[in-house]
C-alpha positions in Angstrom: 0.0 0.0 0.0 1.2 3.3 -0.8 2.8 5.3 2.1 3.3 2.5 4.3 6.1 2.2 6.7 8.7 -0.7 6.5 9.3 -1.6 10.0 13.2 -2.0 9.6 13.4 1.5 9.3 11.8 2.7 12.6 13.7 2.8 15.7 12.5 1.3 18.9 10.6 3.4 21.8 10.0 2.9 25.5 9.0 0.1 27.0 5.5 1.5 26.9 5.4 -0.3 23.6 5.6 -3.3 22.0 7.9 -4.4 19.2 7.0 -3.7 15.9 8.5 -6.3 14.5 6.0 -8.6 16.0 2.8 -6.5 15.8 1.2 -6.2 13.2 -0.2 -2.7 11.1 -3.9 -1.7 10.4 -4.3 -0.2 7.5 -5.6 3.0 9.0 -1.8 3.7 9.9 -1.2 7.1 8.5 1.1 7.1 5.6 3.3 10.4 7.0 4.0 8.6 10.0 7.9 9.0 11.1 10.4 8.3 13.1 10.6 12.0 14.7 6.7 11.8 15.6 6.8 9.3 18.4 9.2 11.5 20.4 8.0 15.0 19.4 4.4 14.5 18.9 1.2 16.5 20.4 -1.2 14.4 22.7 -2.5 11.4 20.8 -4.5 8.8 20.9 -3.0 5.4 22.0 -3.9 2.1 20.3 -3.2 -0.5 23.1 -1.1 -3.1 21.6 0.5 -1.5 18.8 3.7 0.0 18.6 2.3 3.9 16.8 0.9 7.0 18.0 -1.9 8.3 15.4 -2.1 12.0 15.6 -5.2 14.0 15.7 -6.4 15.5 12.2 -6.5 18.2 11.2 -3.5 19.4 13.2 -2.6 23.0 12.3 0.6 22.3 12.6 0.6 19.1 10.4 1.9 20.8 6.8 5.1 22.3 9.0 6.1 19.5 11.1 9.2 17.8 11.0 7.8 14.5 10.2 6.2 15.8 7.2 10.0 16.6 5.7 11.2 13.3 6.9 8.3 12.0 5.4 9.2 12.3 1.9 12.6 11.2 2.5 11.6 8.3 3.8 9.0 7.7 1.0 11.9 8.1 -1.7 13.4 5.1 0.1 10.2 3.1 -0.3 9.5 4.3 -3.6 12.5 5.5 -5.5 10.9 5.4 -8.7 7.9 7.9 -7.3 9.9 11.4 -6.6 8.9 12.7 -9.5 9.9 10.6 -12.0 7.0 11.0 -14.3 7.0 14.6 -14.0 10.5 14.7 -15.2 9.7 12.5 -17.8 6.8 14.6 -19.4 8.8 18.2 -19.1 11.5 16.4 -20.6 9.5 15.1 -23.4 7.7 18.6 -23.6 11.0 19.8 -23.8 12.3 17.8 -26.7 9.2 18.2 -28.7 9.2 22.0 -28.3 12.8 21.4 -29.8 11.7 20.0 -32.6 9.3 22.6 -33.6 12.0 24.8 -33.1 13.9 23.1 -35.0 11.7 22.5 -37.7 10.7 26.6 -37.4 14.5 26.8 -37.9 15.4 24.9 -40.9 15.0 26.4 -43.9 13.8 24.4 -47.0 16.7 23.8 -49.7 17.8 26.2 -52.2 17.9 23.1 -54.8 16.2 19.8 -55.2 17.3 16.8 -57.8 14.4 14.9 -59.4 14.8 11.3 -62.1 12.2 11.4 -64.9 12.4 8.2 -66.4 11.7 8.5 -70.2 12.7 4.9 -71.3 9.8 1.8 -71.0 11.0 -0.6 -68.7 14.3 -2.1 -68.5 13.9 -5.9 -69.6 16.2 -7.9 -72.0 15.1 -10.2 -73.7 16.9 -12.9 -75.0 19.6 -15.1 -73.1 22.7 -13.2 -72.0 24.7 -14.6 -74.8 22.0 -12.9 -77.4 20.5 -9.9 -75.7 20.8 -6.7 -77.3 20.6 -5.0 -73.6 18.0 -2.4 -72.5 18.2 1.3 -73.7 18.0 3.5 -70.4 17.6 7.3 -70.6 15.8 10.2 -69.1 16.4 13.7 -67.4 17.8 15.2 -64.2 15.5 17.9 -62.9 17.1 20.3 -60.8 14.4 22.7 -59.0 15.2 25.8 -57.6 13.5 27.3 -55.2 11.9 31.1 -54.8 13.7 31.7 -51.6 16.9 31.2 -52.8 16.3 32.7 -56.8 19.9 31.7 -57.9 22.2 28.9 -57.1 26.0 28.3 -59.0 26.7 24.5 -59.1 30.1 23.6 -59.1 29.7 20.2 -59.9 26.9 17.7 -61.0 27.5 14.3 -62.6 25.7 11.3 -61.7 26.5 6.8 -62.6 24.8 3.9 -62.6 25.9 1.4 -60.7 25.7 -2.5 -60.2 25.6 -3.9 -56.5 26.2 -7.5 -55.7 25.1 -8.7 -52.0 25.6 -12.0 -50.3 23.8 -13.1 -47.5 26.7 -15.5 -46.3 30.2 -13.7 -46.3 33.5 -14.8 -45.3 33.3 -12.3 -42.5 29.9 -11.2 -40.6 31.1 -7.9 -40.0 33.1 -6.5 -43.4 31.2 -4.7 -45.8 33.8 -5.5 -48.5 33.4 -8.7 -48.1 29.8 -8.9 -47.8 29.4 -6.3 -51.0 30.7 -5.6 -54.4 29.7 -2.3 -56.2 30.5 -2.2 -60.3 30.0 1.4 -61.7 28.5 0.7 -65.1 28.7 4.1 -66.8 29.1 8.0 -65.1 27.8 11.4 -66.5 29.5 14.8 -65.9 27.2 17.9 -66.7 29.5 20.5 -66.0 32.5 21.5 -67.0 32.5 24.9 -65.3 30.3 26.5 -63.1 26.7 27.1 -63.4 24.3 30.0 -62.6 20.8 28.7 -62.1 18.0 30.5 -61.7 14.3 30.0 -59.9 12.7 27.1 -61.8 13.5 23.5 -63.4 16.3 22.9 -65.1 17.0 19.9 -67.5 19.8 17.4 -68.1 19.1 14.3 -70.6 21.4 11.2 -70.4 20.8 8.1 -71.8 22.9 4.3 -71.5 22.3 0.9 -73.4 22.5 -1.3 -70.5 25.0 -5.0 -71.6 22.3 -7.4 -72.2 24.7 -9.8 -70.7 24.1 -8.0 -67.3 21.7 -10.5 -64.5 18.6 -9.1 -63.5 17.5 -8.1 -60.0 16.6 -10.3 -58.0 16.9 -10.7 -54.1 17.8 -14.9 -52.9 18.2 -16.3 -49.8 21.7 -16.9 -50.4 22.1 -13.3 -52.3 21.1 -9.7 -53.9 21.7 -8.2 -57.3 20.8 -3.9 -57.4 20.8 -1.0 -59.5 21.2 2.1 -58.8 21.5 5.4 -60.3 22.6 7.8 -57.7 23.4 11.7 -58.8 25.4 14.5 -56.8 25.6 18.0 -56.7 27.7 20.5 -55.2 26.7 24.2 -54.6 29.5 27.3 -54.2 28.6 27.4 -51.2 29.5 23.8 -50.6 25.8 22.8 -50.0 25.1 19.1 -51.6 22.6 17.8 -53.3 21.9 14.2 -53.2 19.3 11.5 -55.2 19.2 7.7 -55.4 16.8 5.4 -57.8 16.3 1.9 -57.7 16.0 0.4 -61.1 14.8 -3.0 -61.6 16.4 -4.9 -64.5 14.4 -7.8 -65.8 15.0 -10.7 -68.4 12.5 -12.1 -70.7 12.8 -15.2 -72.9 10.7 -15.2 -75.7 8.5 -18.4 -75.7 9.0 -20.9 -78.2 7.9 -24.3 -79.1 7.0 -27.3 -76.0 9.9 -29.3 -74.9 9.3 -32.8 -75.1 11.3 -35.4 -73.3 11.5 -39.2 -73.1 12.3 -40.7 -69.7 13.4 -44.9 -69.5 13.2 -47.1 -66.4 15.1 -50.3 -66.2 14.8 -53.4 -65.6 10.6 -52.8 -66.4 9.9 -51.7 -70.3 7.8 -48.2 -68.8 8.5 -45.6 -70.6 7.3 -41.7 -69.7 7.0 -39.1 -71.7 6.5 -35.7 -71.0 5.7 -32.2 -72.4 6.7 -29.2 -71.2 6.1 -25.5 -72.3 9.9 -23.7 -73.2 9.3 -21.0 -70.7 7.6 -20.3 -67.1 6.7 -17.4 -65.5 6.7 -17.1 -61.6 2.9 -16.1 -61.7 0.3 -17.9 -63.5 -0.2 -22.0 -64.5 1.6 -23.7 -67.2 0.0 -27.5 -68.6 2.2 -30.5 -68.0 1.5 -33.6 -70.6 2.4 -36.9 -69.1 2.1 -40.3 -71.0 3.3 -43.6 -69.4 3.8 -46.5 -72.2 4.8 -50.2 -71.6 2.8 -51.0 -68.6 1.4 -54.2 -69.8 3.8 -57.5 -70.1 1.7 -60.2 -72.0 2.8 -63.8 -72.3 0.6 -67.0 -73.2 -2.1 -67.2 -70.9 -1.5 -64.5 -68.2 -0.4 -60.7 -68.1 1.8 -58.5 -66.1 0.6 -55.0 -65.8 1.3 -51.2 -64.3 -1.3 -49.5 -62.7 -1.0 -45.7 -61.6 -1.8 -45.3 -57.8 -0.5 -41.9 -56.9 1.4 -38.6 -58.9 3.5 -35.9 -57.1 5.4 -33.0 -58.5 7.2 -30.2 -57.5 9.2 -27.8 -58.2 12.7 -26.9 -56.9 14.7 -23.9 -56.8 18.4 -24.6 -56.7 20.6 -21.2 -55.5 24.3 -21.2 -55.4 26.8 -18.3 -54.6 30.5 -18.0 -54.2 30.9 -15.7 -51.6 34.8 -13.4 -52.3 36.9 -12.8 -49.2 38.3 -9.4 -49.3 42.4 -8.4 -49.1 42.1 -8.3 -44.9 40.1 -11.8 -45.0 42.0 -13.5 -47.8 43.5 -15.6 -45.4 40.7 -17.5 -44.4 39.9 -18.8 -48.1 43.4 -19.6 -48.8 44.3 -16.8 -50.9 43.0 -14.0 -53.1 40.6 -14.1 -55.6 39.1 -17.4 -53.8 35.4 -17.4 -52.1 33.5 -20.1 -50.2 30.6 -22.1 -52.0 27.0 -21.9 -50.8 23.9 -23.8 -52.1 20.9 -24.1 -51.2 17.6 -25.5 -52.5 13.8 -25.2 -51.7 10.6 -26.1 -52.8 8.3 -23.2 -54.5 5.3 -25.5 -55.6 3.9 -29.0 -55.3 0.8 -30.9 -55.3 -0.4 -34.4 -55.5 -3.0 -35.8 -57.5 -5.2 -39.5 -56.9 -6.9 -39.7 -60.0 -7.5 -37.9 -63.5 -5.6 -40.2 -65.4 -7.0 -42.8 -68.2 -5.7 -45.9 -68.9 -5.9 -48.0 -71.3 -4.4 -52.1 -71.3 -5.7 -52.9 -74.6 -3.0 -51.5 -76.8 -0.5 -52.9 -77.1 2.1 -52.5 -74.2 -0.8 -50.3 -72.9 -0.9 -46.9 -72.0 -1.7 -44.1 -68.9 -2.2 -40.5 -70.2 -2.9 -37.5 -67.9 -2.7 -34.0 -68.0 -2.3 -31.2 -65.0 -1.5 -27.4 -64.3 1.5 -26.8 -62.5 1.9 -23.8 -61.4 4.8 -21.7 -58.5 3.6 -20.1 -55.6 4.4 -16.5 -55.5 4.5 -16.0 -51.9 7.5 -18.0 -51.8 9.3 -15.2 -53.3 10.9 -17.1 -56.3 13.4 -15.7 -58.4 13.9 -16.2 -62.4 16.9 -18.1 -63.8 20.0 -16.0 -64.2 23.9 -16.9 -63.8 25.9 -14.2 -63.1 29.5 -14.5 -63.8 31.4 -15.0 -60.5 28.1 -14.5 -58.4 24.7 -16.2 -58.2 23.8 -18.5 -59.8 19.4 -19.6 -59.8 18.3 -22.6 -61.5 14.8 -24.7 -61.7 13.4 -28.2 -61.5 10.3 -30.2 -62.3 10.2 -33.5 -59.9 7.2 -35.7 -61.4 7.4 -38.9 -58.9 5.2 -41.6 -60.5 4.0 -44.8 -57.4 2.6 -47.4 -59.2 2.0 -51.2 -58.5 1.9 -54.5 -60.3 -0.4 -57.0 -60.8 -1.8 -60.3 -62.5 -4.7 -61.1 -64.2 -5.7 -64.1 -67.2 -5.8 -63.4 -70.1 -9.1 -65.4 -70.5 -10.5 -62.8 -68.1 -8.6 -59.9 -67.0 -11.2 -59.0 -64.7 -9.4 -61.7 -62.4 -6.9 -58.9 -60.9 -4.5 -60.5 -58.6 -2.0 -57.5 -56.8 1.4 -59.0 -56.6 2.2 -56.8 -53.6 4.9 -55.2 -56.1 5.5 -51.2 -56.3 7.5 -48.8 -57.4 8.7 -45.3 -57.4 9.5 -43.9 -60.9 11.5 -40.4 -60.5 11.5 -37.6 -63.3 13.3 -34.4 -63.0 13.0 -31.8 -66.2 14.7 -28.5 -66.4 12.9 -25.6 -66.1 13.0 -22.0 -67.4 11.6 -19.5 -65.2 11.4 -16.0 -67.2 9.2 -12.9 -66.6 6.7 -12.3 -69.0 7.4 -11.0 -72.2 4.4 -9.0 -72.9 3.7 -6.8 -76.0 7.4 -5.6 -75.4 9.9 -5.9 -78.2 14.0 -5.0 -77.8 15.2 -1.7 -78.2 16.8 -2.7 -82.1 13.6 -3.7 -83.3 11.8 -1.2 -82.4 14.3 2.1 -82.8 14.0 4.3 -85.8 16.5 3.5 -88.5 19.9 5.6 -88.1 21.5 7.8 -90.5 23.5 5.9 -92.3 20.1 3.5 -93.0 18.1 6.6 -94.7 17.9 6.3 -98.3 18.8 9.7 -100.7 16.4 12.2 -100.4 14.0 13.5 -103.3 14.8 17.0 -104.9 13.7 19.7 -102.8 11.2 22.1 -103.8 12.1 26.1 -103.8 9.8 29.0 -103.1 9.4 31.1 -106.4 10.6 34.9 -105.2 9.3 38.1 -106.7 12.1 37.9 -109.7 11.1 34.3 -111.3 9.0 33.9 -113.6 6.8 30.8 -115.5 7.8 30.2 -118.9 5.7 27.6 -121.2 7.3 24.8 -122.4 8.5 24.9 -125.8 10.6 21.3 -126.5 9.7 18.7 -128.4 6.5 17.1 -128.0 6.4 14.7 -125.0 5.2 10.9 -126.9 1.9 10.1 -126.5 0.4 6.9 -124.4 -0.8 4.3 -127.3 -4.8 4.3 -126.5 -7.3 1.6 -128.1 -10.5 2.8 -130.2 -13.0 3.0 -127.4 -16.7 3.4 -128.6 -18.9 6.4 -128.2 -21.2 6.5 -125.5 -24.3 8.5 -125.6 -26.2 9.9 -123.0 -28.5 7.8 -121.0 -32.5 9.1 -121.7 -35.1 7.1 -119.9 -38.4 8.7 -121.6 -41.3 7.2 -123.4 -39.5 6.7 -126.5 -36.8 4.3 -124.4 -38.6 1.3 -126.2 -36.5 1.1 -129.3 -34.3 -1.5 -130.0 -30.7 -2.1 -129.2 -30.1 -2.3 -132.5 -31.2 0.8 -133.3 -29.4 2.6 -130.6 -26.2 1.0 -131.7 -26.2 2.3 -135.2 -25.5 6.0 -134.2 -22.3 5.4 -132.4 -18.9 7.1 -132.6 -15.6 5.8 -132.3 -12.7 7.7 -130.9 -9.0 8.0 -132.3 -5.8 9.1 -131.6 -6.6 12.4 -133.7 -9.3 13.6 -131.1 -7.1 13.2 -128.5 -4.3 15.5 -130.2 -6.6 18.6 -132.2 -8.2 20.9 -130.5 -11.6 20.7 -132.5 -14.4 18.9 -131.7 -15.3 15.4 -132.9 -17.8 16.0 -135.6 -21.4 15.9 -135.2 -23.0 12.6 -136.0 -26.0 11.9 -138.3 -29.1 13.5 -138.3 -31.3 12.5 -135.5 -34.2 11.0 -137.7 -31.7 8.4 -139.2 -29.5 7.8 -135.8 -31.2 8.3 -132.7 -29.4 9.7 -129.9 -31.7 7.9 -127.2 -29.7 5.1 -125.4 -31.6 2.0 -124.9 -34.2 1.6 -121.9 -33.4 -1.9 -119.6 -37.0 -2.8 -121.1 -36.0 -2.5 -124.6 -32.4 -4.5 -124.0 -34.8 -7.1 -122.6 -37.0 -7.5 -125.7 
């Protein structure tokens, strides 16, 4: 209970009382009793057999006793967590947070600020390393600046792109070099001199063709692959300017036709075969064909057969790393340029299937077909196939396990099954390759405008006639004519009452055209009068009598 007095701390009194070690305390004691009050106290009243004296209340002279200053000392030796603690606590935390507001009152906003605009689609190769083209980066730095500050003189800006490899298992726990390797890729320098810039945004393009045998980013278990492009900038006044973007490199294979592969287990004659798409992509399902051939053995009168009890698969993900010792922890790999190996492999799908199959012991050497999605399960995290060169190295497996058992039936009647209490387990294992999705994407060659020395000659340009030039006619020889066939006349279509003559009729006062017409200027001329020729073309009901 608060307040209350530990016995070992009060002295003993007269004889008139008891010890207080062996009496015990009501809970009425008053929690300012001390040591001082049973010597020096006013007129009381005495509890027989207890070792206290409880003052009177309301005491004027309570607030400026003794015992109420040796009361507090003796309640910071009972509680020494309670003098105040809490209200040192808060001021100090009222303290620190005023601070802050001073502090954030205080700071002014920067005179300059870098920004990335990413103009490029996405980085992804596609190909295999050996056949990539690479992935065309570029974009523009964006320096801002500010109102407050209207100018700022840059002394220095460039910016690179940089490769960083991590592993998760170094030589030593505690060295950086040995834990990471940095590769600067390319590096841009904007200035040459110094800089005025004024309020506003200010530009800088740069562009790279990132190696399309570079590994893509991932981030294993056993290790990390990261790019970076980080940018720096330096002020007169010696104020810096800093900005660092992630970019994530991917690889994309472009699918091509299934794999198909033939798999052989002795002593028996089974043989599977199965079909696999060329590519799979960490997200989504891909089909898996599966035929099992040469399950039934017949001889004279009775029959050995296969039957399919249960199907597994799964798929593995096989990581290895070599993990460099730096120059200060050589020593401990036997040299320079020497790491330790570390592999590691998990599963990132399976399942199990009991039925689906069809099988069929009436052809001969018989034959189970099924078919089944398989698919990786992204919360496992998986990463796509890559090797890089000295560094990690990710690889993929599909484990098919196949437990079937034997039996024995007649021929006569091969409903007569017999188990022979035979099984076995028949093991696959295909290679997998685990690629992101292509998409609608295309590589930066194929898709890139064609360069200069591509363009064809241009036609002749055109000039604007000025106030001094003048149009002449031509007066040369006379350009050669196109050779044109005699085309017939044709006369104007009239559909009247007298559209019932006949075709005949109609046909007799047409004109042919020649190569004369086409040259003179006159006229053809006019053809016979129109009581011996008509000029009426025939009606549809006249063409039809």
């Amino acid at each position: 209970m608060p307040g209350r007095l530990i016995p070992n701390f009060v002295r003993g009194s007269s004889s008139q009382h008891s010890s207080i070690g062996s009496t015990p305390i009501h809970s009425n004691t008053s929690s300012t009793t001390s040591v001082n009050e049973i010597h020096h106290a006013q007129p009381h009243h005495h509890h027989h057999g207890h070792g206290f004296f409880k003052s009177v209340p309301g005491t004027p002279d309570r607030a400026r006793s003794p015992e109420r200053r040796l009361s507090f000392s003796m309640d910071h030796l009972i509680h020494p967590h309670r003098d105040g603690s809490k209200e040192k606590r808060r001021s100090l935390g009222r303290a620190g947070r005023s601070k802050e507001r001073l502090s954030k009152d205080e700071i002014a906003p920067p005179a300059a600020k870098l920004e990335v605009l990413v103009e490029s689609p996405p980085l992804v190769c596609y190909g295999t390393p050996a056949t990539s083209t690479g992935a065309l980066f570029s974009g523009r730095l964006r320096v801002g600046i500010s109102e407050l500050a209207k100018e700022v003189i840059l002394t220095k800006f460039d910016a690179k792109l940089v490769c960083k490899n991590t592993t998760k298992k170094p030589v030593s726990n505690h060295c950086p070099k040995c834990a990471t390797q940095t590769e600067e890729l390319t590096q841009w320098n904007f200035l040459t001199e110094k800089l005025p810039l004024r309020t506003g945004t200010h530009d800088f393009p740069f562009s790279y063709l990132l190696p399309g045998d570079k590994p893509a980013s991932c981030n294993g278990s056993l290790g990390q692959i990261e790019y970076f492009l980080e940018a720096h900038a330096t002020s007169i006044t010696n104020e810096e300017y800093h900005i660092k973007l992630p970019l994530n490199v991917r690889r994309a294979l472009i699918p091509g036709n299934d794999k198909s592969s033939i798999r052989i287990f002795p002593p028996t004659n089974l043989t599977g075969r199965i079909v696999l798409p060329s590519v799979v992509h960490p997200i989504g399902q891909f089909p898996v064909e599966m035929t099992l051939s040469g399950v039934v053995d017949k001889g004279e009168e009775t029959q050995t057969r296969w039957r399919l009890r249960k199907m597994m698969w799964r798929i593995e993900e096989h990581q290895k790393i070599v993990s460099p010792a730096c120059t200060k922890h050589a020593h401990k790999v036997g040299g320079e340029s020497k790491g330790v190996l570390h592999q590691e492999t998990r599963i990132i799908g399976h399942n199990e299937e009991k039925n689906g199959w069809k099988t069929d012991f009436d052809t001969a050497g018989g034959e189970i077909g099924m078919q089944f999605e398989a698919s990786i399960n992204p919360t496992t995290n998986p990463v796509c196939d890559m090797e890089a060169p000295g560094g990690l190295e990710v690889k993929h497996n599909l484990v098919i396990e196949l437990i079937v058992a034997e039996e024995f039936c007649p021929n006569r009647n091969t409903r007569l099954i017999t188990p022979t209490g035979a099984a076995r387990v028949l093991r696959m294992q295909f290679n997998l390759n685990v690629t992101e999705r292509s998409g609608l994407g295309i590589s930066w060659d194929e898709e890139m405008p064609p360069t200069y020395e591509d363009v064809p000659a241009s036609p002749p340009g055109y000039f604007k006639l000025d106030t001094q030039s003048q149009m002449e006619d031509y007066l040369g020889s006379p350009l050669p004519l196109p050779h044109y066939d005699e085309l017939e006349r044709m006369e104007s279509l009239r559909l009247d009452s007298d559209s019932t003559h006949s075709s005949n009729q109609s046909t007799r006062g047409r004109v042919r055209f020649t190569t004369d017409d086409l040259i003179t200027d006159q006229s053809p001329a006019p053809s016979a009068p129109a009581s011996a020729a008509p000029s009426r073309a025939p009606s549809v009901d006249s063409s039809r009598q």
